[in-house]
C-alpha positions in Angstrom: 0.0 0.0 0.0 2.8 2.5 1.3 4.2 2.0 -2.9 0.8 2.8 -4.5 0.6 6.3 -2.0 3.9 7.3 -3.2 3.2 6.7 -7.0 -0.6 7.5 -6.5 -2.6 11.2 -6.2 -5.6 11.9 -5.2 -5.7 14.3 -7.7 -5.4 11.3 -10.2 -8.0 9.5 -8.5 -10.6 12.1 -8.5 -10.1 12.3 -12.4 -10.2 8.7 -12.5 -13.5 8.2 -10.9 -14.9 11.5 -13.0 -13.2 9.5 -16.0 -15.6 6.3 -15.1 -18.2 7.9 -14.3 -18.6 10.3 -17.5 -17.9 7.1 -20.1 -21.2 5.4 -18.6 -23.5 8.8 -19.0 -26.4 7.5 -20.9 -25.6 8.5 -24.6 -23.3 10.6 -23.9 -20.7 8.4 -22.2 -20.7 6.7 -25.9 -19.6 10.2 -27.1 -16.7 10.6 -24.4 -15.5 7.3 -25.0 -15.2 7.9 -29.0 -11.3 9.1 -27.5 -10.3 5.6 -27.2 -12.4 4.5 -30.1 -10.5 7.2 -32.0 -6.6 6.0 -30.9 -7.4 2.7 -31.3 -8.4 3.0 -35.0 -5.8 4.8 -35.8 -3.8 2.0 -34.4 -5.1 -0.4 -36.9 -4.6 2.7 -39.3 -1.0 3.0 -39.0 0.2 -0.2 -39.0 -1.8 -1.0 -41.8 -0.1 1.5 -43.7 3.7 -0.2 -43.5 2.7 -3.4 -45.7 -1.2 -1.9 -47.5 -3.7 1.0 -47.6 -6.3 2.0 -45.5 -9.5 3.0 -47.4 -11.4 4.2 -44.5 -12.7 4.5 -40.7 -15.9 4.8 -39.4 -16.5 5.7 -36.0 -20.5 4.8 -34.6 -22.5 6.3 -32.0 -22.6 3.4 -30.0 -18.6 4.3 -29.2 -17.3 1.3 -31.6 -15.3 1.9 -34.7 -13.8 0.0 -37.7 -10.9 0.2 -39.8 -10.9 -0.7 -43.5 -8.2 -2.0 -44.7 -6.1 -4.0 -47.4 -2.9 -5.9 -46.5 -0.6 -7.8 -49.1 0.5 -10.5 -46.3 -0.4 -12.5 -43.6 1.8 -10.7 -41.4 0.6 -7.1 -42.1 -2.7 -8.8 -41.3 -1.9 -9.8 -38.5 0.1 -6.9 -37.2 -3.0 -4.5 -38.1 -5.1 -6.4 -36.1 -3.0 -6.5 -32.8 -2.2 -2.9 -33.3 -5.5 -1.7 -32.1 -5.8 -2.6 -28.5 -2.2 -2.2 -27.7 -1.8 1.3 -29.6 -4.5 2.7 -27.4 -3.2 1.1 -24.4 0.2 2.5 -25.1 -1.0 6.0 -26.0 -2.6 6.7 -22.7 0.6 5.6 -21.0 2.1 8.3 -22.8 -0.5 11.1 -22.6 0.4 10.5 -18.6 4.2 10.6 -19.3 3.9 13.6 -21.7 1.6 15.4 -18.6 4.1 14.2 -15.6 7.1 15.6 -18.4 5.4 19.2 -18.4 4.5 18.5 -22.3 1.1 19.8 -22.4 1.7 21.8 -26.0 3.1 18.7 -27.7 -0.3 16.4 -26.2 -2.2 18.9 -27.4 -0.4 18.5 -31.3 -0.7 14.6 -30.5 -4.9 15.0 -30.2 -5.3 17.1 -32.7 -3.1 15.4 -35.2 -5.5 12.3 -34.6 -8.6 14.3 -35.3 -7.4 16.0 -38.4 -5.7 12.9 -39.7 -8.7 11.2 -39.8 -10.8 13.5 -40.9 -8.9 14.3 -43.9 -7.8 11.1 -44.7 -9.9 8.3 -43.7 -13.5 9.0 -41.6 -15.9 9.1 -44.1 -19.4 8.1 -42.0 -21.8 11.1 -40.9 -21.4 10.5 -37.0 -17.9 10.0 -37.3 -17.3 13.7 -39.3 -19.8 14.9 -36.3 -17.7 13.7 -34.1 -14.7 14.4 -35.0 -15.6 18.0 -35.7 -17.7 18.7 -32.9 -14.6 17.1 -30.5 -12.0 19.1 -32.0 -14.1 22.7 -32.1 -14.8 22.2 -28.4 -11.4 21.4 -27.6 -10.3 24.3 -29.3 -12.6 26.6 -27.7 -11.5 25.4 -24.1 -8.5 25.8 -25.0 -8.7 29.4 -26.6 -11.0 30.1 -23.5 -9.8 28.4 -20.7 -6.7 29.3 -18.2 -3.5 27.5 -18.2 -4.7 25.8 -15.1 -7.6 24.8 -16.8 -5.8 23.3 -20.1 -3.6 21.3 -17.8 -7.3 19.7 -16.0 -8.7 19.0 -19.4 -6.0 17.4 -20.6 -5.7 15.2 -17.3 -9.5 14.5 -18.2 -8.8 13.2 -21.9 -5.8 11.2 -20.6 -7.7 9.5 -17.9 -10.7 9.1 -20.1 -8.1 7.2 -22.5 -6.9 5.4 -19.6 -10.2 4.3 -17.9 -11.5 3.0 -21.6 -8.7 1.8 -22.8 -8.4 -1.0 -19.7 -12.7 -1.4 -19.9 -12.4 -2.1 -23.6 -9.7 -4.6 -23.6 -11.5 -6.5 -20.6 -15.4 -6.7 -22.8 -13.4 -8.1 -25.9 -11.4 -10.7 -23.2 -15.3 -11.2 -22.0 -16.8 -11.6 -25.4 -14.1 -14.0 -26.6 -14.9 -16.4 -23.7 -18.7 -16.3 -24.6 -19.1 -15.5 -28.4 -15.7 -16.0 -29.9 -16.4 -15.8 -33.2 -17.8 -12.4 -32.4 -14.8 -10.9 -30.4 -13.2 -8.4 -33.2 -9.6 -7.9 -33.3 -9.4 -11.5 -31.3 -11.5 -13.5 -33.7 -9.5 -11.7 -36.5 -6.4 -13.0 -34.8 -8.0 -16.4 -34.3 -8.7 -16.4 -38.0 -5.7 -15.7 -38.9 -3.6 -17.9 -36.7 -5.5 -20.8 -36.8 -4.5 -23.1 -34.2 -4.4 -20.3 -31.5 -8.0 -19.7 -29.9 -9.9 -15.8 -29.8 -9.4 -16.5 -25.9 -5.7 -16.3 -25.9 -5.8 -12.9 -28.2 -8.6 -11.3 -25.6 -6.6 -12.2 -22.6 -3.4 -11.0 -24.6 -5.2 -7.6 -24.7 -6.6 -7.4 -21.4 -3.4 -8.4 -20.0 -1.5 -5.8 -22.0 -3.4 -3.1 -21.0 -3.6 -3.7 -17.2 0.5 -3.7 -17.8 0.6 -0.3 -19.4 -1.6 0.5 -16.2 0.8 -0.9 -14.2 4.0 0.7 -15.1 2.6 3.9 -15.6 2.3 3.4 -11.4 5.4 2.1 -11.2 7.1 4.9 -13.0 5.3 7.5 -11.1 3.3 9.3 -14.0 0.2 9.1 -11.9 1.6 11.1 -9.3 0.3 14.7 -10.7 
């Protein structure tokens, strides 16, 4: 206990419980956790780009998104399916190392340049141009608006927003691949693709990986703000 109050705020735990609480808002906690949705398309997005093309995204109300894709391997396959999970796990590590580094400006390049990315190059649906636009014209205007003190807050929000879905949507695709297999995204894709190894194994791969990122974020003190 004495190691998780030295790399542990309160400060982060009030955001963290605000985080948790504002991603299960009816309807609207769909809309705060579109962040996550967001990163971990553009996961699948990026890697796909090193062996194919991606011809689009589309991001749905409900929070889930998917990535379109054509890959000329079975490897680029099946590193653009891993990437999604693990991408968004990693990037909310880093939104808390950029935060505990004093980095605000460059997080704030890093969120942007995933909204405009996307919505130049690949979001193509209705709800996910709304979303996209609507996200990045309020987070402008705080920004434009809103104090130093209160930049530094909102970004703690995002980040622990990030966090918080990040680890919740890593444990319902574990969940879904021990009931429904075949309908477990990114881990049936993996099963598909690797035949002999079950969805299971790729949901608890991602759950796993995510509570690690979790983990050594503590360990490294970024959660002590």
């Amino acid at each position: 206990m004495s190691f998780v109050r030295e790399k542990f705020s309160a400060k982060f735990f009030l955001f963290l419980v605000t985080s948790v609480l504002l991603i299960h808002i009816p309807f609207m906690g769909n809309y705060f956790r579109m962040i996550n949705t967001l990163i971990h398309e553009s996961g699948h997005a990026f890697v796909a780009l090193l062996g194919g093309n991606v011809e689009r995204i589309s991001l749905f109300m409900n929070s889930e998104g998917a990535t379109y894709s054509n890959q000329s391997t079975w490897i680029g396959s099946f590193f653009t399916s891993l990437a999604g999970y693990t991408f968004a796990s990693f990037s909310a590590f880093l939104f808390f190392l950029l935060l505990g580094r004093k980095k605000q400006i460059l997080l704030i390049d890093i969120i942007l340049g995933f909204i405009f990315i996307n919505l130049l190059f690949w979001v193509r649906n209705p709800y996910g141009i709304f979303w996209l636009s609507s996200f990045a014209a309020g987070f402008l205007f705080l920004l434009i608006k809103g104090s130093q003190g209160f930049r530094d807050h909102l970004l703690m929000l995002i980040a622990s927003i990030l966090l918080v879905d990040s680890v919740q949507s890593a444990y319902e695709i574990f969940y879904i691949s021990l009931l429904s297999p075949q309908f477990a995204g990114d881990a049936a894709n993996l099963a598909n693709l690797t035949i002999i190894i079950p969805a299971p194994f790729w949901g608890a791969l991602f759950f796993f990986q995510a509570l690690w990122f979790c983990y050594y974020g503590l360990k490294r003190g970024y959660y002590k703000t």
